[in-house]
C-alpha positions as CSV (number, residue, x, y, z in Angstrom):
1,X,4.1,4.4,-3.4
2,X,1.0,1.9,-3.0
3,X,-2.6,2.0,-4.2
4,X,-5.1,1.9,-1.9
5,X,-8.6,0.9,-2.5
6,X,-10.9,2.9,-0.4
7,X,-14.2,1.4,0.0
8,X,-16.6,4.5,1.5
9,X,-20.3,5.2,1.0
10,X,-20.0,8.7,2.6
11,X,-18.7,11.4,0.3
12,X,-17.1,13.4,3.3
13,X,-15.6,10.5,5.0
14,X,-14.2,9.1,1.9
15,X,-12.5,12.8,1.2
16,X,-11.6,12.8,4.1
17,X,-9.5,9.5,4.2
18,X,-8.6,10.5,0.8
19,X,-6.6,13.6,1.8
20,X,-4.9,11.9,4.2
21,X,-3.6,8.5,2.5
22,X,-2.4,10.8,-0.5
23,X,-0.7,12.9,1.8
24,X,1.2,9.6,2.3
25,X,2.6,9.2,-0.9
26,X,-0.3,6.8,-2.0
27,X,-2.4,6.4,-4.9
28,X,-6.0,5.9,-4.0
29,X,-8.6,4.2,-6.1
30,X,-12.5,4.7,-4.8
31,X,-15.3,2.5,-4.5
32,X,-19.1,3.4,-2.6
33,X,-20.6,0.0,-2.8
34,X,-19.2,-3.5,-2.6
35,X,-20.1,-4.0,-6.0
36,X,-18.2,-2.2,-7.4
37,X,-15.3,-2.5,-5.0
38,X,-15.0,-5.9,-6.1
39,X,-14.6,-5.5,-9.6
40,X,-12.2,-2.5,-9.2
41,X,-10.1,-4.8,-6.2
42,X,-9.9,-7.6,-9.0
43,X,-8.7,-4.8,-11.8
44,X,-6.6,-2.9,-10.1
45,X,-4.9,-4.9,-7.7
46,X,-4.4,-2.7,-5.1
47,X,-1.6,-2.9,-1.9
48,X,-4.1,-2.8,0.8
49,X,-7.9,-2.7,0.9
50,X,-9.5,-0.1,3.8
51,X,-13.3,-0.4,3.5
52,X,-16.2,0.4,5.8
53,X,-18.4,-2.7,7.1
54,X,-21.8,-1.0,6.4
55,X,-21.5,-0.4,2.5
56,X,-24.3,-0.6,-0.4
57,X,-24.9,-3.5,-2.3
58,X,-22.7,-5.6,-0.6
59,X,-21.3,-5.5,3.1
60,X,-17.8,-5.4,4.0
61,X,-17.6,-8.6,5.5
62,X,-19.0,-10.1,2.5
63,X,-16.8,-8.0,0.1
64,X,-13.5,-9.4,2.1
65,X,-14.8,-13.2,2.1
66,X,-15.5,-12.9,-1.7
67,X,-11.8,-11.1,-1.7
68,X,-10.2,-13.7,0.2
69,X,-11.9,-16.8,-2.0
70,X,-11.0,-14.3,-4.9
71,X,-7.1,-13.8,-4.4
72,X,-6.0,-17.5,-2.5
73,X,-3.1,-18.1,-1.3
74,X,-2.7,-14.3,-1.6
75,X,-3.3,-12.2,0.9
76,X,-3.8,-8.6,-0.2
77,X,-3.5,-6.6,3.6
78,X,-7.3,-5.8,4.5
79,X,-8.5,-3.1,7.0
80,X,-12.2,-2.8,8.3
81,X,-13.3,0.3,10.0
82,X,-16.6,1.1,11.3
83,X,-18.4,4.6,12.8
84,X,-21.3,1.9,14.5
85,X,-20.0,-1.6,15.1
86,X,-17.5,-0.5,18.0
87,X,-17.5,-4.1,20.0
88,X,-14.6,-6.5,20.2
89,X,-17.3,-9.1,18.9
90,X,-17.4,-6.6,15.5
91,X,-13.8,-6.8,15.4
92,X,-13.6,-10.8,15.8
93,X,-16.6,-11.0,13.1
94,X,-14.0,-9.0,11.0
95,X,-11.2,-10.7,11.4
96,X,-12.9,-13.9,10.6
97,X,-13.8,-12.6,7.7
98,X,-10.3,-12.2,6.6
99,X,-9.3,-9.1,7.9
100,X,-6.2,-7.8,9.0
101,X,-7.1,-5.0,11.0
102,X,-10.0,-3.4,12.6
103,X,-10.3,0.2,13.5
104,X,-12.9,2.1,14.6
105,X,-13.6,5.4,12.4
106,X,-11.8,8.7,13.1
107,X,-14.2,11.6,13.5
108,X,-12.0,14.2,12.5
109,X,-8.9,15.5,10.5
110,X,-6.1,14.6,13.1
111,X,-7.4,11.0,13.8
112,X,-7.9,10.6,9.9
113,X,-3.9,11.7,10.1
114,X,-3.3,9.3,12.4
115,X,-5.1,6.3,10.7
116,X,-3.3,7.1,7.3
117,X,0.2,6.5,9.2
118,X,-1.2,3.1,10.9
119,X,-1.7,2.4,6.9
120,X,1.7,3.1,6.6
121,X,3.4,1.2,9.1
122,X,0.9,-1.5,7.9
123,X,1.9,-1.2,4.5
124,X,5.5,-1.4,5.5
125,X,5.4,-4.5,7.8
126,X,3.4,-6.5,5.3
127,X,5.7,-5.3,2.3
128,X,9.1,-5.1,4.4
129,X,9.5,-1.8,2.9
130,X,8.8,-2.5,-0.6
131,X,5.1,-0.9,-1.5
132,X,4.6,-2.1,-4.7
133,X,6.7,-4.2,-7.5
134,X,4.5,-2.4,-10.2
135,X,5.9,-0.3,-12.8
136,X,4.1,3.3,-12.1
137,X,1.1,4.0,-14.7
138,X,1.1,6.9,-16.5
């Protein structure tokens, strides 16, 4: 099992993605702003990061820089997604950011599906199978 940070300003989207990266297996921690996402990223330590470029308080782009200067030479997996910015040239500003991935967001039930098992065969490549070294919380 991983935990998964899930950085989403829109209640239904976020449920949403929730459903579906719990029905993985996965514990997901929440965040609506980038404040707020950076403090819980630096708590909790999650597996992988998924959070939306247009957020409150602080962008995504900015929340992954800050991440990245945050966690060197670690590299916690990052994915972007975005229901606007659907250019390549959003995806390049992404990845220069320090993302990993960039995905457009799914606009219903069976894409959201689909994204939570790209997490997971993310997940896996990045952690050769092993999720998390963490002793599970109770």
């Amino acid at each position: 099992m991983a935990r998964v940070l899930i950085v989403e300003d829109s209640e239904l989207l976020l449920r949403i993605m929730l459903d579906a990266i719990e029905a993985g297996g996965h514990e997901v921690i929440t965040a609506g702003d980038g404040e707020v996402a950076l403090k819980r990223f630096i708590e909790e330590k999650p597996d992988l990061l998924i959070t939306d470029c247009l957020i409150p308080k602080m962008d995504g782009f900015k929340l992954v820089k800050n991440i990245r200067e945050f966690e060197a030479p670690q590299r916690t997996p990052v994915v972007m997604t975005s229901a606007i910015y659907r250019k390549a040239s959003y995806r390049d500003v992404a990845m220069e950011a320090g993302a990993d991935l960039y995905l457009t967001k799914p606009t219903n039930p069976e894409e959201y599906r689909e994204f939570a098992q790209r997490v997971d065969r993310l997940l896996e490549t990045v952690t050769g199978g092993v999720v998390s070294q963490e002793v599970p919380r109770s």
